[in-house]
Structure formats: structure tokens, C-alpha cells
N, CA, C and O of each residue as an XYZ file, in Angstrom:
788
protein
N    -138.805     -7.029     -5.171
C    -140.097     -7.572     -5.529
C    -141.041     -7.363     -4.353
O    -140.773     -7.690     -3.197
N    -142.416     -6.665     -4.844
C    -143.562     -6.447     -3.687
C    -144.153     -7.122     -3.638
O    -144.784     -7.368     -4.666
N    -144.455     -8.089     -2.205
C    -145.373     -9.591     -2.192
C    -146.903     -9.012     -1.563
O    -146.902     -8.736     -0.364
N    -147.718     -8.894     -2.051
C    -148.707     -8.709     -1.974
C    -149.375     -9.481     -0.780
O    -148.973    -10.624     -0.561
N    -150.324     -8.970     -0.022
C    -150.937     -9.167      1.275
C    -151.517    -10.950      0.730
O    -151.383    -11.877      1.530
N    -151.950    -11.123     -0.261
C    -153.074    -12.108     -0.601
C    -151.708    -13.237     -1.314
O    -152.080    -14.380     -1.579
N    -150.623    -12.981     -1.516
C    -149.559    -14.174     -1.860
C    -149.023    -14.904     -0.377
O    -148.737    -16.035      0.015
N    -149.070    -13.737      0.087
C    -148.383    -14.635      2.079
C    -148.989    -14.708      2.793
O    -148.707    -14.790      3.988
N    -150.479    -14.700      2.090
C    -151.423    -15.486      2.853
C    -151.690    -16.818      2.137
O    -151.888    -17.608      3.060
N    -151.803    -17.500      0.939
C    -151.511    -18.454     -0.069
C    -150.827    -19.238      0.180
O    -151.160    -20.423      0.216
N    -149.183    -18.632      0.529
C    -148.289    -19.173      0.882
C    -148.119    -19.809      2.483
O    -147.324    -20.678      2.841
N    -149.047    -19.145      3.242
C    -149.298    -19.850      4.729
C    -149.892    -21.304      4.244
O    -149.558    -22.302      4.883
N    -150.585    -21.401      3.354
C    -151.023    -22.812      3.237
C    -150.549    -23.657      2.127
O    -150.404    -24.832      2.466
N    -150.247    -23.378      0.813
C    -149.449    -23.735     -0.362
C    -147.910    -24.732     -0.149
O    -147.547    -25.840     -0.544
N    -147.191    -23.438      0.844
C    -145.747    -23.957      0.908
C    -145.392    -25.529      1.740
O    -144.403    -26.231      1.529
N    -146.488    -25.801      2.695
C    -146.362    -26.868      3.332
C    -146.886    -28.092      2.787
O    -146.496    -29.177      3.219
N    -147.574    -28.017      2.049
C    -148.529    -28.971      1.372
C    -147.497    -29.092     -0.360
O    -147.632    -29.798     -1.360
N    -146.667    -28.168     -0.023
C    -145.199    -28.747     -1.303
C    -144.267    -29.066     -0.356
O    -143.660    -30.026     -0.833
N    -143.830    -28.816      0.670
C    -142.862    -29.557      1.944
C    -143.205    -30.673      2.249
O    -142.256    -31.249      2.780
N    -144.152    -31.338      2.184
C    -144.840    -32.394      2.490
C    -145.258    -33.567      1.114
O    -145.389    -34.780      1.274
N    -145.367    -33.034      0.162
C    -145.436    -33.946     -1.149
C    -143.917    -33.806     -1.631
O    -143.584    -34.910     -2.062
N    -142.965    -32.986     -1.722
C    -141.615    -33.568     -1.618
C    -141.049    -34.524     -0.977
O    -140.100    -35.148     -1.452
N    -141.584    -34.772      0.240
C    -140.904    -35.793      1.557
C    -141.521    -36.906      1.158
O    -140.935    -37.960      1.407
N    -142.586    -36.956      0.584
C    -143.330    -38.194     -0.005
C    -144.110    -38.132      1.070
O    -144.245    -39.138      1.768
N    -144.593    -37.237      1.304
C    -145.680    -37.415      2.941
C    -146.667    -36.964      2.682
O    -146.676    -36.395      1.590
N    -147.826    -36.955      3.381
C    -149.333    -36.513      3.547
C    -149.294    -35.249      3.829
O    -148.828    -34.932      4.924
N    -149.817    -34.120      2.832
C    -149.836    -32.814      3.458
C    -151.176    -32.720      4.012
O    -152.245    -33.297      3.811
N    -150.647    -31.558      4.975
C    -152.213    -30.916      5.845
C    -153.246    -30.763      5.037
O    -152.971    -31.122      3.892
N    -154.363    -30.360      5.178
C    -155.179    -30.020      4.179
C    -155.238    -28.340      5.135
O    -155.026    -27.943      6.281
N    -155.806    -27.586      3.356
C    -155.535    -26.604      4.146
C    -157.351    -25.807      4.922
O    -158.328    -25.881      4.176
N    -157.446    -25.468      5.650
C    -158.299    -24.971      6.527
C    -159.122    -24.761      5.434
O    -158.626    -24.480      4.343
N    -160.753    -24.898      5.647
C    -161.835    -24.257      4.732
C    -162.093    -22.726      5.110
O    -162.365    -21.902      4.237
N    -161.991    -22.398      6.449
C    -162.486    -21.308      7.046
C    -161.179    -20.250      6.544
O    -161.487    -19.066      6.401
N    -160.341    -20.485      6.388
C    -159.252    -19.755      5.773
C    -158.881    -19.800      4.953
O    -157.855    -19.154      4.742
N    -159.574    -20.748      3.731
C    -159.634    -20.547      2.594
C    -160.637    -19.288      2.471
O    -160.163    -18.256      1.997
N    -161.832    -19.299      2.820
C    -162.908    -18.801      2.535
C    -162.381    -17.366      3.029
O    -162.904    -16.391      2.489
N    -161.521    -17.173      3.878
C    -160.845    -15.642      4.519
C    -159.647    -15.063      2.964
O    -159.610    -13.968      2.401
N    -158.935    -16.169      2.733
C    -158.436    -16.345      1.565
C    -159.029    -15.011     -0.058
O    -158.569    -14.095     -0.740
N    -160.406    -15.900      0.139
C    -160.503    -15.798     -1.031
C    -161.515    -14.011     -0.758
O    -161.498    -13.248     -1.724
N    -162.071    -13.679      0.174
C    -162.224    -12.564      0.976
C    -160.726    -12.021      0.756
O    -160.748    -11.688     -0.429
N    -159.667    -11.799      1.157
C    -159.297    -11.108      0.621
C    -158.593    -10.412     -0.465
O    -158.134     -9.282     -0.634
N    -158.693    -11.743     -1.288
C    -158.976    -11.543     -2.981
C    -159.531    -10.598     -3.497
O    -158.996     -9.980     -4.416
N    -160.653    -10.305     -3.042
C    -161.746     -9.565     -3.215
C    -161.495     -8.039     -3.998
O    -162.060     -7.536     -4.969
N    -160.667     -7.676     -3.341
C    -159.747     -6.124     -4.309
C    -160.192     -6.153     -5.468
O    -161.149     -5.681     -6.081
N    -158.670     -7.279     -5.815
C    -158.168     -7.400     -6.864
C    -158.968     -7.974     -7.800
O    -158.500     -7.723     -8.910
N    -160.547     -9.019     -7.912
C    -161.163     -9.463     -8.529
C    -161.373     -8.698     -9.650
O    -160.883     -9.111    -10.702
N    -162.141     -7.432     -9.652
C    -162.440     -6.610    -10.546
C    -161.754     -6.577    -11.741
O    -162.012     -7.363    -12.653
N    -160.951     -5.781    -11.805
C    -159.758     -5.724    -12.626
C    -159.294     -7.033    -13.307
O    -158.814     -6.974    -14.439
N    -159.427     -8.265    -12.630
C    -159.583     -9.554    -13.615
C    -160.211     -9.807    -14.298
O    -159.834    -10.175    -15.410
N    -161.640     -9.716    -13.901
C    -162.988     -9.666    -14.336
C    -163.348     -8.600    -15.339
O    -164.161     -8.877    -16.221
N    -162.798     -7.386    -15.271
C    -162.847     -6.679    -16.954
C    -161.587     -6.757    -17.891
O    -161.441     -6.130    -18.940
N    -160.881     -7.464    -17.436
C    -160.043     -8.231    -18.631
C    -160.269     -9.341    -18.983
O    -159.693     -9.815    -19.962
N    -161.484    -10.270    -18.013
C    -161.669    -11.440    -18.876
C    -163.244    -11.136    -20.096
O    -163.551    -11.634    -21.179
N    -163.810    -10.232    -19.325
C    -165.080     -9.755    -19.761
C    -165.237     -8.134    -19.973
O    -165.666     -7.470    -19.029
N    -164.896     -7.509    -21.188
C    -164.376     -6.185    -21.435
C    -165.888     -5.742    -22.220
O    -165.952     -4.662    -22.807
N    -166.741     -6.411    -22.185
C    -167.779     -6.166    -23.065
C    -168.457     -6.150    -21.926
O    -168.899     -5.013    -22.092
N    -169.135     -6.633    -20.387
C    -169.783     -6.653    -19.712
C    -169.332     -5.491    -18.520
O    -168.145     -5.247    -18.304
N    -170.257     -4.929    -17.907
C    -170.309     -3.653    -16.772
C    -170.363     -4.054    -15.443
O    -171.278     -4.082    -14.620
N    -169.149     -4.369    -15.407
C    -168.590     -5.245    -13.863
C    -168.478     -3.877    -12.790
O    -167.819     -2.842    -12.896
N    -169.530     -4.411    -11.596
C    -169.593     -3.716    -10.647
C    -171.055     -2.443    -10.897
O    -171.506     -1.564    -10.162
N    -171.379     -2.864    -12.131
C    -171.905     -1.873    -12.331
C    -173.288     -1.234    -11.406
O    -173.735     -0.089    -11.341
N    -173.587     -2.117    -10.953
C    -174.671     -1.794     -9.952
C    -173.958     -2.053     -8.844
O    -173.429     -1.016     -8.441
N    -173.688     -3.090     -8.105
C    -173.151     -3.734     -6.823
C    -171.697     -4.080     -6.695
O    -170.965     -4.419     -7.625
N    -171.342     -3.946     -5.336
C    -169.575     -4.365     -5.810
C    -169.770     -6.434     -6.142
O    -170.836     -7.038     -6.022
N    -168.444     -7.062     -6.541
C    -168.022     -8.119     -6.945
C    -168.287     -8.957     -5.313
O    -168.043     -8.555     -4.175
N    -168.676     -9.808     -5.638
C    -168.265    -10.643     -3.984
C    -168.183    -12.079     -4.519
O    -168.381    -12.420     -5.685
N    -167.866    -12.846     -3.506
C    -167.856    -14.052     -3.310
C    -169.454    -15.011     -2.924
O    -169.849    -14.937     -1.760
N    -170.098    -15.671     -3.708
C    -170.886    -16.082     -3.348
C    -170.847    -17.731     -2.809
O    -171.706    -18.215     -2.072
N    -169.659    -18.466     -3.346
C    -169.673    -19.788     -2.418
C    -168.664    -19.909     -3.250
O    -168.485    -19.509     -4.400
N    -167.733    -20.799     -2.168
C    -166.088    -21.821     -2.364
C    -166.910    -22.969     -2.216
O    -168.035    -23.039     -1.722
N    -165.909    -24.226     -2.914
C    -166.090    -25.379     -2.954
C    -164.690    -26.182     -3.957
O    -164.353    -25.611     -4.994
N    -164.151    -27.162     -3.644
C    -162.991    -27.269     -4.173
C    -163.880    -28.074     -5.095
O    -164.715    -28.824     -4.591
N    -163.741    -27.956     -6.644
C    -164.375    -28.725     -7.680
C    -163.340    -28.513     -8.789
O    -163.787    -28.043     -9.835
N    -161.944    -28.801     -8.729
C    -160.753    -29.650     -9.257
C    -160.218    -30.500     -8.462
O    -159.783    -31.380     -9.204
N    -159.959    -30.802     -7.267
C    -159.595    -31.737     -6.196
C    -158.022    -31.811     -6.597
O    -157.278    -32.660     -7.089
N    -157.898    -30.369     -6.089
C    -156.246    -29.641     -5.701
C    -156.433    -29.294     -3.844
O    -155.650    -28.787     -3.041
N    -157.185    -29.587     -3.762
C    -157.470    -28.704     -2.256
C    -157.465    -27.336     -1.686
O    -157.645    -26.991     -0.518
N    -157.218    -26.611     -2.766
C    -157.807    -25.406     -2.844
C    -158.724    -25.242     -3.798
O    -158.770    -25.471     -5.007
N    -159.971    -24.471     -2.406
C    -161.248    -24.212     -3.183
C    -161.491    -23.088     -4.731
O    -160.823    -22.072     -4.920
N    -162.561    -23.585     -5.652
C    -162.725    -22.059     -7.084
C    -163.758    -21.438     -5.885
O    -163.977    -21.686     -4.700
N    -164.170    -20.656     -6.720
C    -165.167    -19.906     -5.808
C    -166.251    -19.423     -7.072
O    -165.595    -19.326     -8.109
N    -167.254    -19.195     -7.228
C    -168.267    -18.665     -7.873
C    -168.417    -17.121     -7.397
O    -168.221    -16.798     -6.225
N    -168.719    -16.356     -8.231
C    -168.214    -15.025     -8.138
C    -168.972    -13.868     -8.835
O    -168.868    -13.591    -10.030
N    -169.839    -13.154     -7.824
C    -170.765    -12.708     -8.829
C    -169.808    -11.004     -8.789
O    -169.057    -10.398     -8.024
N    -170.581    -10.780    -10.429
C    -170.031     -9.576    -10.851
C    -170.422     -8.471    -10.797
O    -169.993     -7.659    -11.616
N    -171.300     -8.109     -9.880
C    -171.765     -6.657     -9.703
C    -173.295     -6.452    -10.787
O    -173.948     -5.412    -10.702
N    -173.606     -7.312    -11.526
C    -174.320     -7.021    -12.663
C    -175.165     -8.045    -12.762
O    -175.021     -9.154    -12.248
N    -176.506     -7.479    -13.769
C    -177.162     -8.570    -13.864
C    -178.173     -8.195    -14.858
O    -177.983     -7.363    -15.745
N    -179.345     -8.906    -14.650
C    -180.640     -8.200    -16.043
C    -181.795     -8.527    -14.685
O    -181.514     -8.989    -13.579
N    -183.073     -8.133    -15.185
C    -184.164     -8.244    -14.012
C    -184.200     -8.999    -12.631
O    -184.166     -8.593    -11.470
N    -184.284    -10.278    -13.208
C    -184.194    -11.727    -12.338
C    -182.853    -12.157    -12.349
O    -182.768    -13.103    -11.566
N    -181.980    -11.956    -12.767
C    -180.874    -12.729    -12.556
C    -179.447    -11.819    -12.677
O    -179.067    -10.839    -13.318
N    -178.855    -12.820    -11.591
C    -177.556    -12.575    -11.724
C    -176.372    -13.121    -12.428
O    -176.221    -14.304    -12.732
N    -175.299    -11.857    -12.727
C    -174.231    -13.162    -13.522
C    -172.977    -13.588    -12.467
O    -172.419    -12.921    -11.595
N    -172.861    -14.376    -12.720
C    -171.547    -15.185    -12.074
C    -170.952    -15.575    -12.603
O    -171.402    -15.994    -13.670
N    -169.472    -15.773    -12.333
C    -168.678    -16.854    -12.934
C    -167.684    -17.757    -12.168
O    -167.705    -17.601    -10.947
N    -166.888    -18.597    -12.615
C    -165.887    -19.780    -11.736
C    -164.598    -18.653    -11.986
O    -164.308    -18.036    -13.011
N    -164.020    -18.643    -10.778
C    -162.744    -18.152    -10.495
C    -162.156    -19.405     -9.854
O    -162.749    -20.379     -9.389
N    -160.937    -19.169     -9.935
C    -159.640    -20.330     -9.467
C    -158.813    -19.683     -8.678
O    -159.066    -18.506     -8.422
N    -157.643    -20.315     -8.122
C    -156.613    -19.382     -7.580
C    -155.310    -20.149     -8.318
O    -155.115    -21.354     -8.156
N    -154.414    -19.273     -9.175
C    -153.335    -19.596     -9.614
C    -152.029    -18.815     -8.942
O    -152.185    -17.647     -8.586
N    -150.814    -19.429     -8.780
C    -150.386    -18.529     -8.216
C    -150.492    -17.246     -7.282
O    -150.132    -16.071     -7.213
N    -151.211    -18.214     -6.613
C    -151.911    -17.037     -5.040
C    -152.754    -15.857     -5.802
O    -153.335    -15.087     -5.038
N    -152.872    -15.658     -6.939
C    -154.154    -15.040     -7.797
C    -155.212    -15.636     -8.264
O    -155.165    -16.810     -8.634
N    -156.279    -14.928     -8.310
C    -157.928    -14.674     -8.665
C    -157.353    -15.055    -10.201
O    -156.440    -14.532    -10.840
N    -158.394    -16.354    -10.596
C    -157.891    -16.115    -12.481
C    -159.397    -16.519    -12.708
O    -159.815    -17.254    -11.814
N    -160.233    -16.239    -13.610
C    -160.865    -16.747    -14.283
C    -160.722    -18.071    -15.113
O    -159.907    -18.206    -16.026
N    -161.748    -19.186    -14.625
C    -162.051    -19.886    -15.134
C    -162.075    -20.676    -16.870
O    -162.869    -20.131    -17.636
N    -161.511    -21.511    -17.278
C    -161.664    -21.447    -18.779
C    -162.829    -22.446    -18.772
O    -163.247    -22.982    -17.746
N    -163.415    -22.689    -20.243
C    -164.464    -23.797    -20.108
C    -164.585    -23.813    -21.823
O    -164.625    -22.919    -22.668
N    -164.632    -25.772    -21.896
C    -164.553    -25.878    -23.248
C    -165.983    -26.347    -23.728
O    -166.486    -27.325    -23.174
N    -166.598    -25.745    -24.651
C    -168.276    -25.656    -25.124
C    -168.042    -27.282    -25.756
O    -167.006    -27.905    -25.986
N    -169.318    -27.603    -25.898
C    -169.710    -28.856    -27.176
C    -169.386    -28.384    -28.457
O    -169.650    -29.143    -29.390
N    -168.899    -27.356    -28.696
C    -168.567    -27.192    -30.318
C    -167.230    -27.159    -30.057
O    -166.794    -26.972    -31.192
N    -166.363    -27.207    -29.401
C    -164.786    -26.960    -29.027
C    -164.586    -25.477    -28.582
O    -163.472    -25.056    -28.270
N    -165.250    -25.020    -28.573
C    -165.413    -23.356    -28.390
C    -164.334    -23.204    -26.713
O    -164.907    -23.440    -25.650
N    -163.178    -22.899    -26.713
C    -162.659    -22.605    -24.949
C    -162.574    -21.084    -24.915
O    -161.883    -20.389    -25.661
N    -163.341    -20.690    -23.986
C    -163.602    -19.355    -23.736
C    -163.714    -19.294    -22.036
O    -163.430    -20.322    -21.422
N    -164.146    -18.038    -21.256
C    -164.151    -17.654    -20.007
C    -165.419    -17.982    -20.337
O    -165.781    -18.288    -21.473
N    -166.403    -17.901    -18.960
C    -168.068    -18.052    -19.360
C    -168.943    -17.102    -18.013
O    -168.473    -17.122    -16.876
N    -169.603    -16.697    -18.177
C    -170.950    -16.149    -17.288
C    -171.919    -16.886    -17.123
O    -172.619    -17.027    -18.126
N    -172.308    -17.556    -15.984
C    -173.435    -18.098    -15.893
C    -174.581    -17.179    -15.076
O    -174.191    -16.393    -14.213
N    -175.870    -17.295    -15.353
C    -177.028    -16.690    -14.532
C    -178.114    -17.420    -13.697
O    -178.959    -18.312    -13.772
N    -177.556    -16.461    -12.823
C    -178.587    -16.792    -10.918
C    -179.750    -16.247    -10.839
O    -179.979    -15.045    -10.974
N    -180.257    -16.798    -10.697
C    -181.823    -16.093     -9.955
C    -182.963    -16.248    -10.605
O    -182.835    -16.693    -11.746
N    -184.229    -15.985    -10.180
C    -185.308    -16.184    -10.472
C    -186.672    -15.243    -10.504
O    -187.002    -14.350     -9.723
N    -187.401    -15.792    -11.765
C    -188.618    -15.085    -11.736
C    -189.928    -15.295    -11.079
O    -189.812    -15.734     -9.935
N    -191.063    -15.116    -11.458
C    -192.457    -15.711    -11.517
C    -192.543    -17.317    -12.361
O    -193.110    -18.318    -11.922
N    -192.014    -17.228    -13.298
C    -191.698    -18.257    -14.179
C    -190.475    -18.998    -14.566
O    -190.439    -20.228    -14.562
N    -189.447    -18.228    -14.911
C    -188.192    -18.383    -14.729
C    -187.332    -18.661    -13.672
O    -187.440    -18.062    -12.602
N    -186.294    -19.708    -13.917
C    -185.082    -19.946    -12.981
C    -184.249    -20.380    -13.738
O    -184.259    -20.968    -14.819
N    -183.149    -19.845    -12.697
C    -181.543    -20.071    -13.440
C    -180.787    -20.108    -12.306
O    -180.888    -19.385    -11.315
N    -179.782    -21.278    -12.582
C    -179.299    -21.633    -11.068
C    -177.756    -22.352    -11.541
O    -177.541    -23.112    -12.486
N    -177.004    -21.926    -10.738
C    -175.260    -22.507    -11.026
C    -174.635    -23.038     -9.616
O    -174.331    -22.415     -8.599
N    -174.528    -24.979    -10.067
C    -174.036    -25.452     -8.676
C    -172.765    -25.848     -8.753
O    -172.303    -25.987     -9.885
N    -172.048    -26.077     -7.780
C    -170.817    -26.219     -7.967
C    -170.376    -28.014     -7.072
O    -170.466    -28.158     -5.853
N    -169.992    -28.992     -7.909
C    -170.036    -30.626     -7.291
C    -168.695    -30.877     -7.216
O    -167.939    -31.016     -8.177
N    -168.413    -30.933     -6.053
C    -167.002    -31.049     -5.469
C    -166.830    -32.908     -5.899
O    -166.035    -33.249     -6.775
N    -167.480    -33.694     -5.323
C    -167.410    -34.991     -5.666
C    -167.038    -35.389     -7.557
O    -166.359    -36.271     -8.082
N    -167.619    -34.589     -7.956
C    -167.477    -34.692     -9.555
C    -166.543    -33.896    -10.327
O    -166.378    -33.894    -11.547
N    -165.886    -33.139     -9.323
C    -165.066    -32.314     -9.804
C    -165.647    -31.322    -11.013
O    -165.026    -31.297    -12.075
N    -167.052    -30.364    -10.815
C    -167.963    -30.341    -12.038
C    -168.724    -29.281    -11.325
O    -168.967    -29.158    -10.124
N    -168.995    -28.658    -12.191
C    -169.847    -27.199    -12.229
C    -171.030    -27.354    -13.112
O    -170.823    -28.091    -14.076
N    -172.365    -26.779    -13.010
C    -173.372    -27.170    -14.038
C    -174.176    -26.182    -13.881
O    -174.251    -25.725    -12.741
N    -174.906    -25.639    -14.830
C    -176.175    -24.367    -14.776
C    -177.008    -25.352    -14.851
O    -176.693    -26.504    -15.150
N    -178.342    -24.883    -14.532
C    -179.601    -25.349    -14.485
C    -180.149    -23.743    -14.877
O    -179.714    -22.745    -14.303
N    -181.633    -23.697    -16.436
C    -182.499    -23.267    -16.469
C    -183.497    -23.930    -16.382
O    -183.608    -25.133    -16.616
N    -184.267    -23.218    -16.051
C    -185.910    -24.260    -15.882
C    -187.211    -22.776    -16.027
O    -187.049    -21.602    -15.694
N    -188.167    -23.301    -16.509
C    -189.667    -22.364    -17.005
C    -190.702    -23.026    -16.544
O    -190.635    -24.249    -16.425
N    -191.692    -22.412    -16.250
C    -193.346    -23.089    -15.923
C    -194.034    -22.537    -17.335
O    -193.616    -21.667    -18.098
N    -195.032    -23.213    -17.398
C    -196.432    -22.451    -18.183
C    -197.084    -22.137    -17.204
O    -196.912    -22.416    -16.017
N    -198.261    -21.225    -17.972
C    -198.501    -20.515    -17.548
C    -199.768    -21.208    -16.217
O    -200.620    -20.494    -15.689
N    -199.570    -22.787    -15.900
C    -200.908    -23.065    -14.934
C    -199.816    -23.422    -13.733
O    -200.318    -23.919    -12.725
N    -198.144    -23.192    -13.729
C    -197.497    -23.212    -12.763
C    -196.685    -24.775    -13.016
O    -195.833    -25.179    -12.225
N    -197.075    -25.492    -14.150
C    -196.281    -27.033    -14.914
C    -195.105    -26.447    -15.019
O    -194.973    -25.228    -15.129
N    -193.688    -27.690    -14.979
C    -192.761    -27.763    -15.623
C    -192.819    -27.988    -17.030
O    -193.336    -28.958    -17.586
N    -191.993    -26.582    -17.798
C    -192.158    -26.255    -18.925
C    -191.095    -26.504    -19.993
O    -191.238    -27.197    -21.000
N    -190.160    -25.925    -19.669
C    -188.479    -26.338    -19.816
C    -187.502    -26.292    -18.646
O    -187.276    -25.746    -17.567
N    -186.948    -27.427    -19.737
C    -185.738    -27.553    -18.486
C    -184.383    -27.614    -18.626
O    -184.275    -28.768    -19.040
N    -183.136    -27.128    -18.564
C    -182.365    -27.539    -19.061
C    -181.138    -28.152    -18.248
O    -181.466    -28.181    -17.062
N    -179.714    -28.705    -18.451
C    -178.827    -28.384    -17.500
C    -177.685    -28.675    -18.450
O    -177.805    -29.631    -19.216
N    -176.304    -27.745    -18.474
C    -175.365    -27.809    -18.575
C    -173.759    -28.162    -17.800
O    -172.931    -27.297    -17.514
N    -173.604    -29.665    -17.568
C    -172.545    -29.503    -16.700
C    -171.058    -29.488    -17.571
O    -170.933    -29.791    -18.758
N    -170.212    -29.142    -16.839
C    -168.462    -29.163    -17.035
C    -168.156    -29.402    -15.994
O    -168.473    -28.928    -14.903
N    -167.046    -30.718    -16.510
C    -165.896    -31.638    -15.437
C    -164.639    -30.920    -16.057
O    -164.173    -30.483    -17.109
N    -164.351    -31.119    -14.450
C    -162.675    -30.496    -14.533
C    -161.841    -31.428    -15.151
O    -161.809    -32.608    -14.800
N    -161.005    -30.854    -16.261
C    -159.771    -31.496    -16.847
C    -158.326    -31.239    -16.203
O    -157.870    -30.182    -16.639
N    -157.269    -32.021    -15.099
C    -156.893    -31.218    -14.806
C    -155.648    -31.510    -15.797
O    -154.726    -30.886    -15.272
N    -155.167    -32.113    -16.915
C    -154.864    -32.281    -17.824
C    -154.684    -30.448    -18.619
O    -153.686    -29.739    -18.749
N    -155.982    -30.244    -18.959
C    -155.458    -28.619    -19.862
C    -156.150    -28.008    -18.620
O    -156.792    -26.985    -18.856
N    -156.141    -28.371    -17.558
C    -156.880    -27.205    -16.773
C    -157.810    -26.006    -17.279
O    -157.703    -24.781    -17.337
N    -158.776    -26.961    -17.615
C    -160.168    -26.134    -18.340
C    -161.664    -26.896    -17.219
O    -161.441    -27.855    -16.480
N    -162.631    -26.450    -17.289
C    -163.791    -27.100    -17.309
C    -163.820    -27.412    -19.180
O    -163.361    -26.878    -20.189
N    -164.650    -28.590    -18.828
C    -164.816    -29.293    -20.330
C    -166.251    -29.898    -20.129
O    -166.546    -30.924    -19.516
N    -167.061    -29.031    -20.781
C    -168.487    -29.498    -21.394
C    -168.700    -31.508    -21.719
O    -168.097    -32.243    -22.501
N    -169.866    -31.818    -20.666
C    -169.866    -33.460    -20.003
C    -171.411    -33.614    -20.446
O    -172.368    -33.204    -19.789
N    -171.480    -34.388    -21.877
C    -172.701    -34.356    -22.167
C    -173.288    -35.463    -21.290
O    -174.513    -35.357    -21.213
N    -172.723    -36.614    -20.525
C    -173.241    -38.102    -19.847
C    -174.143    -37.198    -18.689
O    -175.341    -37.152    -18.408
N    -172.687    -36.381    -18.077
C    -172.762    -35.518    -16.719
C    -174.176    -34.584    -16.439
O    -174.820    -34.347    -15.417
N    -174.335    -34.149    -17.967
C    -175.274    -33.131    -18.277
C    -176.418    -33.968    -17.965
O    -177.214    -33.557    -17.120
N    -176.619    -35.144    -18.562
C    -177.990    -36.098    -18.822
C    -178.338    -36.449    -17.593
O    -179.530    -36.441    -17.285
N    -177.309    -36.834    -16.638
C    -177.282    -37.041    -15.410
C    -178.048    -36.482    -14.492
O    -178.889    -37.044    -13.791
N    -177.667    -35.067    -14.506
C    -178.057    -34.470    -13.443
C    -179.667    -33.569    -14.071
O    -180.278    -32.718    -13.423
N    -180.028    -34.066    -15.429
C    -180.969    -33.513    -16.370
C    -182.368    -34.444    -15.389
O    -183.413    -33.952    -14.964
N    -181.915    -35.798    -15.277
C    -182.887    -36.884    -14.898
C    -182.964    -36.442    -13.154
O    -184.082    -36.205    -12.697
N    -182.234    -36.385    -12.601
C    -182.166    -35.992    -10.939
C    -183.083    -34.387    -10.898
O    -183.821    -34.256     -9.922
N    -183.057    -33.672    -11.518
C    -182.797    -31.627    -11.091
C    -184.191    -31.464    -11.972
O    -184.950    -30.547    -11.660
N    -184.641    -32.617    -13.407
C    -185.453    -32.067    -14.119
C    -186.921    -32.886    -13.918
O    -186.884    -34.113    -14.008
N    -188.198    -32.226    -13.651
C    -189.297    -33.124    -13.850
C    -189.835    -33.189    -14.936
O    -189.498    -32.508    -15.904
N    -190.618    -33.903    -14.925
C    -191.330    -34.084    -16.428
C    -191.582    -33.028    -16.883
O    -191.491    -32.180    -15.994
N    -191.890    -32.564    -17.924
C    -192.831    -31.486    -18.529
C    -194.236    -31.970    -18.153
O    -194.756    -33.086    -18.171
N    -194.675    -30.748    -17.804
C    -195.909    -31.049    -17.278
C    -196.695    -30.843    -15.965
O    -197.736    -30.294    -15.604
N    -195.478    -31.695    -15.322
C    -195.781    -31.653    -13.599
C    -195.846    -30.534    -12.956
O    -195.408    -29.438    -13.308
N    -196.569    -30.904    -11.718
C    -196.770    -28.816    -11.001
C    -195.071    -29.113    -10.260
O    -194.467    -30.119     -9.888
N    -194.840    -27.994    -10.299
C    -193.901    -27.431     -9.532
C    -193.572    -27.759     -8.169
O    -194.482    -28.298     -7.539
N    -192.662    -27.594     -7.665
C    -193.087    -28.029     -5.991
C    -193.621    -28.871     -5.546
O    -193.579    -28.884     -4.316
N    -194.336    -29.923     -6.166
C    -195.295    -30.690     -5.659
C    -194.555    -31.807     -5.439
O    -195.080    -32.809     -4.953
């Protein structure tokens, strides 16, 4: 069996933190800065996940795959990472939640308000008018998009936000309509209001 560069590096931090919850003891936590080296050198192999979770979308197609931010938001102590895919449309980019299973890159599952569990793409970036933004809440164990629009005198126009809390039960994100409202009242201003102000 060939152990791959990115499993015995996993396993530098994995195996002790199961040596240590066997003994009934406090494991280390494992390093952020070597998570984040971690998931860097993931990086290969992403692709090839990413057009088997998304065979309809043109991964890499402009830019290679990278890592755009870790943050542990299941509270396993190893960080997902948000992960953009090489691709995008004018203003925005797509991204999605990656995990690490078995010292592998897996794509994210996420269960919709209609029961719908699928992989998902969310979109980054911004226009003149348009924004689209994907944060990742370690405290909430919860991931959420934010769109938002002006009219045309520079007012808040629409707004939206979608969050998902981690289940670690079916190990999915699961669509949080309270969560959603939540962070709708904090992230959203009135309709109406100038921008920035």
C-alpha cells in the first residue's frame, strides 16, 4: 500500500489526538499554521475531486484551484477550508466547503430547505451593484452566503442570507432558517439605506 505525502502528514496530527482520547486524556490541538500547510498540500489532488463532485462546471478553467480560508466550522479540530475553483462569471467567484476525511480533500454535503442533500457552489465577489459573499462561523459551527444589491441612487436594495449548521450526526451542513434570520438582522440594512453609511 502507497501512503501518500498528504496522509503522513494528517497522520502527524490525527494519530495523537486518538492516543490521547483513548487514554481518556486531553489531546493536543493540532497546530493552525500546519493545518493551513496541511491543506496547501492538498492542493494537487483537489481538482480531480472537484470534477467528480461538479462534472457539469469548468474547474480550473481560467485559474488553478486554491485555498482561500480554513476555519474549523464542525468543531472536530480540524479545519474545512473554502475553496475556490478556478472559475467564475464577471463579478464573481465560485467556491465551495471542502472537509478533510480520511487525510482526504472531500467535498462538502449540504441539506437545502426542501430536503434537497447535494454538494453546493457558493459565489464571491462583487460588482458596481452587486455582492456576493461566503463566511465561514467557527463559533456556530455554520457557513452562510450573503447576496446583497443597491438601486440605482447607491440604497440597499436586496438582501439576502443563507446559513447551514453543521450536523455532526449525518455529517452534512443542514440549511438553519433561525440562523439564516439571524445573521439576515446583523449583515442586512434596511431597504433603502445608503450603503456604507
Amino acid at each position: 500500500m502507497r501512503i501518500h505525502k498528504s496522509q503522513s502528514l494528517l497522520a502527524l496530527f490525527i494519530v495523537p489526538i486518538l492516543v490521547f482520547s483513548s487514554l481518556g486524556q486531553t489531546a493536543p490541538q493540532p497546530n493552525l499554521e500546519d493545518m493551513k500547510r496541511y491543506w496547501q498540500a492538498l492542493v494537487p489532488s483537489i481538482p480531480s475531486v472537484l470534477k467528480q463532485a461538479f462534472p457539469n462546471e469548468r474547474i480550473e478553467e481560467n485559474y488553478q484551484v486554491r485555498i482561500v480560508e480554513t476555519a474549523d466550522i464542525t468543531g472536530d479540530d480540524i479545519p474545512e477550508a473554502l475553496v475556490y475553483l478556478g472559475e467564475g462569471s464577471a463579478y464573481t467567484d465560485y467556491v465551495t466547503v471542502m472537509r478533510i476525511e480520511e487525510g482526504k480533500a472531500v467535498v462538502a454535503l449540504f441539506k437545502e430547505a426542501n430536503g434537497k442533500v447535494s454538494t453546493r457552489i457558493f459565489l464571491q465577489g462583487a460588482s458596481v451593484r452587486r455582492g456576493e459573499s461566503v463566511h465561514m462561523l467557527p463559533d456556530k459551527k455554520a457557513v452562510y452566503s450573503m447576496s446583497a444589491s443597491t438601486d440605482d441612487y447607491g440604497r440597499e436594495d436586496t438582501c439576502g442570507v443563507g446559513a447551514y449548521q453543521w450536523d455532526a450526526q449525518r455529517r452534512i451542513f443542514v440549511w438553519n432558517k433561525l440562523l439564516s434570520k439571524q445573521i439576515t438582522k446583523i449583515e442586512c440594512p434596511k431597504k433603502g439605506t445608503q450603503t456604507g453609511a
